[in-house]
C-alpha positions in Angstrom: -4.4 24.8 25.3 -2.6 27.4 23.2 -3.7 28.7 19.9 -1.7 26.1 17.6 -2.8 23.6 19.2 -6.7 24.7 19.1 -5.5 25.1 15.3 -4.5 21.6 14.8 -7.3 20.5 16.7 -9.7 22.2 14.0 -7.7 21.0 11.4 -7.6 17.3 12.1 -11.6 17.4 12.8 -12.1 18.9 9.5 -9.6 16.0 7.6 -12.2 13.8 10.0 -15.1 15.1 8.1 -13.1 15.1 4.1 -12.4 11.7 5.1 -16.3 11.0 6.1 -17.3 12.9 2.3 -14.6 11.2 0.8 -16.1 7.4 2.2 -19.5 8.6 1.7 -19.0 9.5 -2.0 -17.4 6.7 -2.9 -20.1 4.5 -1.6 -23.3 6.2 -2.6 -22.1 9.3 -4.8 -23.4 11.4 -2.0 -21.8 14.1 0.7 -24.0 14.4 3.7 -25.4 17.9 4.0 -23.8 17.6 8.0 -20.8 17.8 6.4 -20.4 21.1 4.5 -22.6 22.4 7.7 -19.9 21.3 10.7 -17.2 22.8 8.4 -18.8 26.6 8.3 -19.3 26.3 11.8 -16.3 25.3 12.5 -14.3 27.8 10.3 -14.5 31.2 12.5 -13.1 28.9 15.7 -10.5 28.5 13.2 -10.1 32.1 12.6 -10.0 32.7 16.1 -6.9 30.1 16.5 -5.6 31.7 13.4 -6.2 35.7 14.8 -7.5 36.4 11.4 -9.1 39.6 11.9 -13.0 39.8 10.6 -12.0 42.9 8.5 -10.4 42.1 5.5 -9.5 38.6 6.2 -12.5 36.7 7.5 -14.6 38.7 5.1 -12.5 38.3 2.3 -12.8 34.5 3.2 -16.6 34.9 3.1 -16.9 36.3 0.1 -14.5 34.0 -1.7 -17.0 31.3 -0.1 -19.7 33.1 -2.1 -17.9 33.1 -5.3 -17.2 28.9 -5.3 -20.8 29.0 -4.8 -21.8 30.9 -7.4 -19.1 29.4 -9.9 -19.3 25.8 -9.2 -23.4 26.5 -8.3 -23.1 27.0 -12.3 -21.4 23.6 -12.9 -24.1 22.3 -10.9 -27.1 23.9 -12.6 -25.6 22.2 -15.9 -25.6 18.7 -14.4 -21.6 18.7 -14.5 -21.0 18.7 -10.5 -23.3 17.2 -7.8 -24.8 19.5 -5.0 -22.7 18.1 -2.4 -19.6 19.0 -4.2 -20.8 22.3 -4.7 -21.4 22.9 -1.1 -18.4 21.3 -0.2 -15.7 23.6 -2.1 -17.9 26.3 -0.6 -17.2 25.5 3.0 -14.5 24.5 2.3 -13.1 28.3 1.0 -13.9 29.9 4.5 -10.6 27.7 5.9 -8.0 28.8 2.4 -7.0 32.7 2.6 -6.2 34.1 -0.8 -3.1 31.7 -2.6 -4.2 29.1 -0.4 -7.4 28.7 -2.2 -6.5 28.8 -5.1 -3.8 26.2 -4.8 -6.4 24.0 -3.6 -8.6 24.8 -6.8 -5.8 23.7 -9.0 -5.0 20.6 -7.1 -8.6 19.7 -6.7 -9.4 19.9 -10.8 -6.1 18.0 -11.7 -7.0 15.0 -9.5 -10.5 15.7 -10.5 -9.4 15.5 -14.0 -7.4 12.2 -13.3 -10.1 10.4 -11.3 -12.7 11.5 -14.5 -10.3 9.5 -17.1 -9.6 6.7 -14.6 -13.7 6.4 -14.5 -13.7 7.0 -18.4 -10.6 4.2 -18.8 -12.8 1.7 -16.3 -16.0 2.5 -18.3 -14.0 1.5 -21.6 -12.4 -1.5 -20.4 -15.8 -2.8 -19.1 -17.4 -2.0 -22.6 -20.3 0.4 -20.9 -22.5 2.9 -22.3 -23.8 4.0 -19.4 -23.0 7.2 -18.2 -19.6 7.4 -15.3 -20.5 9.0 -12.4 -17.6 10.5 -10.9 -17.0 11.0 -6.9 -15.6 14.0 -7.3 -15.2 14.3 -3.6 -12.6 12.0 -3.6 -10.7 14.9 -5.1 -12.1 17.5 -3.7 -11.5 16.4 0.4 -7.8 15.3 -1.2 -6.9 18.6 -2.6 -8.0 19.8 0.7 -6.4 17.9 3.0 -3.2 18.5 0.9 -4.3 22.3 1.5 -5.1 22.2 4.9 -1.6 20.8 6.3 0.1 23.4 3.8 -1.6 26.0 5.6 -1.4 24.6 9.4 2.3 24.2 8.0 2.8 27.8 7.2 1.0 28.9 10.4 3.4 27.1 12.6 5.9 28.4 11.1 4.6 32.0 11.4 3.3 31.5 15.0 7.0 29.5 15.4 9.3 32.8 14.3 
């Protein structure tokens, strides 16, 4: 087994586990702590495939992990993201160096944004007062997936020449 392929290999487990949060959030608004776990752990074996070095890059990658915490751990603590979502992004910015992560922040508010006024558009059309709930995990392991095969893209073509 070579490198890429121990790369790829990472990569489709993790799309495995988006597509578990994505499943589980739409049925029950809920991500599975398991979830956000398996993806740390997994994310220095995907170093490793990578040969990121621990100094800068997989500290820089820890530390930018810290930051979504912090930052969307402040949407959380004003009831505008769930928990799971938090915790999710933060895992989830151990596998994006630099650009990467934050073309996955991007993507993931714009389709959060557009799932929101779908919810919003349903809500109207049914005449409800209640409150939408949005699976914003939907958009999160979306914008994800979309990142993840960008970057397994751009490291096949680095480890490719």
């Amino acid at each position: 087994m070579t490198l890429q392929d121990a790369n790829l290999g990472l990569t489709v487990i993790v799309a495995g586990l988006l597509l578990g949060a994505t499943l589980t959030d739409l049925k029950a608004r809920v991500i599975p702590n398991q979830i956000p776990v398996a993806i740390v752990a997994l994310a220095p074996l995907f170093w490793i495939a990578n040969g990121t070095a621990f100094w800068p890059g997989s500290a820089l990658m820890i530390g930018q992990s810290l930051a979504c915490l912090v930052v969307f751990g402040a949407f959380f603590s004003r009831g505008l993201m769930g928990g799971g979502d938090v915790k999710l992004i933060a895992a989830l910015a151990l596998w994006f160096p630099g650009i990467a992560l934050l073309n996955f922040l991007v993507l993931m508010s714009v389709l959060g944004g557009l799932l929101t006024l779908a919810q919003l558009l349903i809500a109207k059309l049914r005449k409800s007062e209640d409150p939408i709930e949005v699976p914003y995990g939907v958009a999160i392991a979306a914008a994800a997936l979309w990142a993840l095969f960008d970057t397994q893209h751009l490291v096949e073509r680095y480890f490719n020449g």
